[in-house]
Backbone as JSON, one array per atom type, in Angstrom:
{
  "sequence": "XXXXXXXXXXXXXXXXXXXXXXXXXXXXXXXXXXXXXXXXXXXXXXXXXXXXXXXXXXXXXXXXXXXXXXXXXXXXXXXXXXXXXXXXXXXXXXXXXXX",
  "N": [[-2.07, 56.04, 60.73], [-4.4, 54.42, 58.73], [-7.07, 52.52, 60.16], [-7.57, 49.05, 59.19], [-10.01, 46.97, 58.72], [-12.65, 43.96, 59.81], [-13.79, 43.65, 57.28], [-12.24, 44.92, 54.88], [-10.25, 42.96, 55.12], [-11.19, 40.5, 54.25], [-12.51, 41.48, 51.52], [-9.89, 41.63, 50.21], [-9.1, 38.71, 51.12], [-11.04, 37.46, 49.04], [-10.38, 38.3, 46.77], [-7.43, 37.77, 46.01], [-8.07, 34.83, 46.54], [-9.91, 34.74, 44.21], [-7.64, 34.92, 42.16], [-5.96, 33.64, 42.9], [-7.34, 30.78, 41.98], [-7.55, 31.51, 39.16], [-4.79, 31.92, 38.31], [-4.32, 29.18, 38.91], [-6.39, 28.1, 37.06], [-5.08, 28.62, 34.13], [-2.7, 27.48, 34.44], [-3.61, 24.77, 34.27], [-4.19, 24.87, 31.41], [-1.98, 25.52, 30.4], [-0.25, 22.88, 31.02], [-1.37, 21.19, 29.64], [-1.17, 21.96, 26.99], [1.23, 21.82, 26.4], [2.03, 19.06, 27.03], [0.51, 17.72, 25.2], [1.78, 19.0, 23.12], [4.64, 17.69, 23.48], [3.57, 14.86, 23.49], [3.13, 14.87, 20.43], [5.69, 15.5, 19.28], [7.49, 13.0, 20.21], [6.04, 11.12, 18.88], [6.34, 12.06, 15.98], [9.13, 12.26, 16.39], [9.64, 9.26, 16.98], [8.5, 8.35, 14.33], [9.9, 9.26, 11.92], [12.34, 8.17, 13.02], [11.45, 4.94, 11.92], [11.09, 5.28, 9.38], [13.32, 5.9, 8.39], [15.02, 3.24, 8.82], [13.38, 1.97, 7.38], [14.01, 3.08, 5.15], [16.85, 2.88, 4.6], [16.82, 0.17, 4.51], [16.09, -0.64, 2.21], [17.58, 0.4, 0.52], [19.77, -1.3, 0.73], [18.94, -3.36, -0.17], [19.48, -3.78, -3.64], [18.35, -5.07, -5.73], [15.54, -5.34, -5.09], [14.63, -2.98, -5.86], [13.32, -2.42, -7.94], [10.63, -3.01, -7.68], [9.94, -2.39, -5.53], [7.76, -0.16, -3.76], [8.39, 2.29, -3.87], [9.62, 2.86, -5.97], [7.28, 3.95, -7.27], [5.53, 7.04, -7.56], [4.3, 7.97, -4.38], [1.31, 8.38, -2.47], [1.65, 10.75, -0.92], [3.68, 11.77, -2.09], [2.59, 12.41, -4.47], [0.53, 14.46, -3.63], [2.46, 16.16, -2.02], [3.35, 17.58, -4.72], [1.23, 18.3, -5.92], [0.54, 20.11, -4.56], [2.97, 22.14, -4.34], [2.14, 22.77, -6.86], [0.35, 24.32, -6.6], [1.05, 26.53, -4.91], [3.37, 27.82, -6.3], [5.06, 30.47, -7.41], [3.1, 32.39, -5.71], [3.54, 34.44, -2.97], [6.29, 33.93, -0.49], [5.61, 31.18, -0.78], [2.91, 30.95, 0.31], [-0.56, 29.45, 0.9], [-2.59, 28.86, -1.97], [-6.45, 29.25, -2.53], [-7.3, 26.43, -3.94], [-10.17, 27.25, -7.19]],
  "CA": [[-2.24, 54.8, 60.0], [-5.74, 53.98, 58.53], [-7.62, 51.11, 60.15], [-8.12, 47.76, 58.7], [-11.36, 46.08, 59.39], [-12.5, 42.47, 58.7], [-14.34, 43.48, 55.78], [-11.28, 44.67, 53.98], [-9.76, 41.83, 54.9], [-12.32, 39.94, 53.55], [-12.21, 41.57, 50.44], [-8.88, 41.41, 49.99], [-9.06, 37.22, 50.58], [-11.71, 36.95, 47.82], [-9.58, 38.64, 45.17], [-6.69, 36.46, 45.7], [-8.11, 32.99, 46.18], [-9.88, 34.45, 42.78], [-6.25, 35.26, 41.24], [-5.44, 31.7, 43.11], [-8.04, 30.05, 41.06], [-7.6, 32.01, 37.85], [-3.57, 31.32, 37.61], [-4.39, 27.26, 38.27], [-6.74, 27.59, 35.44], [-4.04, 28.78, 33.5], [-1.6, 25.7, 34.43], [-3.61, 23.51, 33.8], [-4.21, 24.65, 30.84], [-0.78, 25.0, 29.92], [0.35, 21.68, 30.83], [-2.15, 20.12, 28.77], [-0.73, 22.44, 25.91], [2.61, 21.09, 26.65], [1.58, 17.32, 27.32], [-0.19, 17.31, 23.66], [3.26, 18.74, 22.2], [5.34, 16.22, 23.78], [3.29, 13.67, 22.35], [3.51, 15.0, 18.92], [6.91, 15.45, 19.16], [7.67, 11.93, 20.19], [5.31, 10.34, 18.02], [6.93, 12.21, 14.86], [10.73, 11.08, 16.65], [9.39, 8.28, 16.12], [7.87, 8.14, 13.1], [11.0, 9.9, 11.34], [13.12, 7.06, 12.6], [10.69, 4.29, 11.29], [10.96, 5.41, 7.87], [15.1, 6.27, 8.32], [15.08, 2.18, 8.96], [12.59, 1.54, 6.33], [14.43, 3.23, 3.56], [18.24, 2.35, 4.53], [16.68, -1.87, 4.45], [15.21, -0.63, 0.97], [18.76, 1.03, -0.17], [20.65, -2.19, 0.77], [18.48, -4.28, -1.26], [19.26, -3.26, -4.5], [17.81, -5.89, -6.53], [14.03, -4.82, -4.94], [14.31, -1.72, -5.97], [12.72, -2.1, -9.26], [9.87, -3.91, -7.8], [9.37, -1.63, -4.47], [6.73, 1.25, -3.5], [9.48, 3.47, -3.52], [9.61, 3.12, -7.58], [5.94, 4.99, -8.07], [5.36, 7.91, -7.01], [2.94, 7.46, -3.43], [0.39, 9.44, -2.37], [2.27, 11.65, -0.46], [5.01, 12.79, -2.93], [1.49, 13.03, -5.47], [0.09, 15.51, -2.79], [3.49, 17.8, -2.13], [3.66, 17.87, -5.71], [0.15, 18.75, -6.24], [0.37, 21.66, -3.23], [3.98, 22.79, -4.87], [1.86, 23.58, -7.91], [-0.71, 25.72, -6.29], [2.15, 27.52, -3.98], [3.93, 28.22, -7.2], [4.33, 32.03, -7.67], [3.21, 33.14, -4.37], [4.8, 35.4, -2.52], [6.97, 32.33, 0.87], [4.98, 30.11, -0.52], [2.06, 31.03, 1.1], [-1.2, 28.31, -0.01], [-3.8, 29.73, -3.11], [-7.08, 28.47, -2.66], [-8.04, 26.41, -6.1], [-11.52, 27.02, -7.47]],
  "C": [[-3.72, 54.44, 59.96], [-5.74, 52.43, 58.93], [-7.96, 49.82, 59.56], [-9.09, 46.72, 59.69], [-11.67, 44.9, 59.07], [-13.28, 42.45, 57.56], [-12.94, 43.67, 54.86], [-10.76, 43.57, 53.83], [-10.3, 40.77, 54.06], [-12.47, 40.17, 51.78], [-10.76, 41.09, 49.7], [-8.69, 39.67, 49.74], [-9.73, 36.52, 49.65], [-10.9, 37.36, 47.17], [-8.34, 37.87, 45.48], [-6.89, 35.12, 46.11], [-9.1, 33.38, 44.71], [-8.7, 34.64, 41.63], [-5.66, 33.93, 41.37], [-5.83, 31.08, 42.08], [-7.56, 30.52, 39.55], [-5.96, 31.34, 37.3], [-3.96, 29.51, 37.7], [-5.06, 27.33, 37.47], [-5.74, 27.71, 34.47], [-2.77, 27.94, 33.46], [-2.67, 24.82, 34.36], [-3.97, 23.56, 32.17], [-2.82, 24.84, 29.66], [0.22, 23.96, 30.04], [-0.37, 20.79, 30.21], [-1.74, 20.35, 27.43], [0.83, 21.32, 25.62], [2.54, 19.35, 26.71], [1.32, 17.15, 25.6], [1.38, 17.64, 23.0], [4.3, 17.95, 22.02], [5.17, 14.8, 23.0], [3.88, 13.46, 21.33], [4.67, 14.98, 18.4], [7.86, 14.19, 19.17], [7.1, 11.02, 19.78], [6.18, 10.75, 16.26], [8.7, 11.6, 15.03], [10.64, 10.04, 16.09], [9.17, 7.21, 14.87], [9.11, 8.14, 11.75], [12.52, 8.52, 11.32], [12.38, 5.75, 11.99], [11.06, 3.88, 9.8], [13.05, 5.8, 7.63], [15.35, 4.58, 7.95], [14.8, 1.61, 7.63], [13.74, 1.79, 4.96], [16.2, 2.65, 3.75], [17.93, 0.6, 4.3], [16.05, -1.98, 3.01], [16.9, -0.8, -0.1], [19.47, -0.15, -0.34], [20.04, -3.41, 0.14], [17.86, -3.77, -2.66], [18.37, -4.19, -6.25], [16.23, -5.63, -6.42], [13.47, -3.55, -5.28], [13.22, -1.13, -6.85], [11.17, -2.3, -8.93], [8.79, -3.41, -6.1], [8.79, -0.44, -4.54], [7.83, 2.34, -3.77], [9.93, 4.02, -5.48], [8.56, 3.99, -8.01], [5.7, 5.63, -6.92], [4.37, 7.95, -5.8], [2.45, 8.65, -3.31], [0.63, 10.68, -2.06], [3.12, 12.3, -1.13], [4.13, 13.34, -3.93], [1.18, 14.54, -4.77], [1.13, 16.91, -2.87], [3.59, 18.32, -3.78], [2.91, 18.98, -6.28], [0.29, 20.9, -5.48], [1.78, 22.57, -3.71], [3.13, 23.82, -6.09], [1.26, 24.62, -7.81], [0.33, 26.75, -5.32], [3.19, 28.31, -5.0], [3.72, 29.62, -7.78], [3.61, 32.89, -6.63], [3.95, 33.67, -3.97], [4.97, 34.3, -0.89], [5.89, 31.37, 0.2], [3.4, 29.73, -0.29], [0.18, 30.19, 0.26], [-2.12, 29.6, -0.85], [-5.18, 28.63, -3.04], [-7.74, 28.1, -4.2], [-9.27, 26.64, -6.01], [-11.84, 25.98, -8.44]]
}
């Protein structure tokens, strides 16, 4: 059986407290990944019911209809419309940059 000396040893405890260090860099930077998705995820929950609210208190007042945002086209349905046209004829969809 070959000897072990305290240099090996030594070596040996630098390379894993640097494999130590290296995987916690790696959590932390995957719970920061994860933390930011969460957010986003419960900010769009959010958001999604908002506008579920919004438009069923629109639907049930049918007399405002004529006279609500929801009659002209907003910015946003201008936009997909716009980005439909340039995606048009692609092969999925995929965007065309205009010149």
């Amino acid at each position: 059986m070959a000897e072990i000396d305290l240099a090996f040893l030594a070596r040996q405890n630098e390379r894993i407290m640097a494999d130590n260090a290296s995987m916690r860099d790696e959590l932390r930077v995957q719970t920061a990944m994860i933390t930011r998705l969460d957010r986003t995820v419960a900010g769009l929950v959010q958001e999604v019911r908002a506008m579920h609210s919004w438009m069923a208190q629109m639907d049930a007042r049918p007399e405002a209809r004529g006279r609500c945002a929801l009659s002209r086209p907003s910015a946003v349905q201008r936009a997909a419309r716009s980005l439909g046209a340039r995606t048009r004829g692609t092969e999925r969809g995929a965007l065309v940059r205009s010149s």
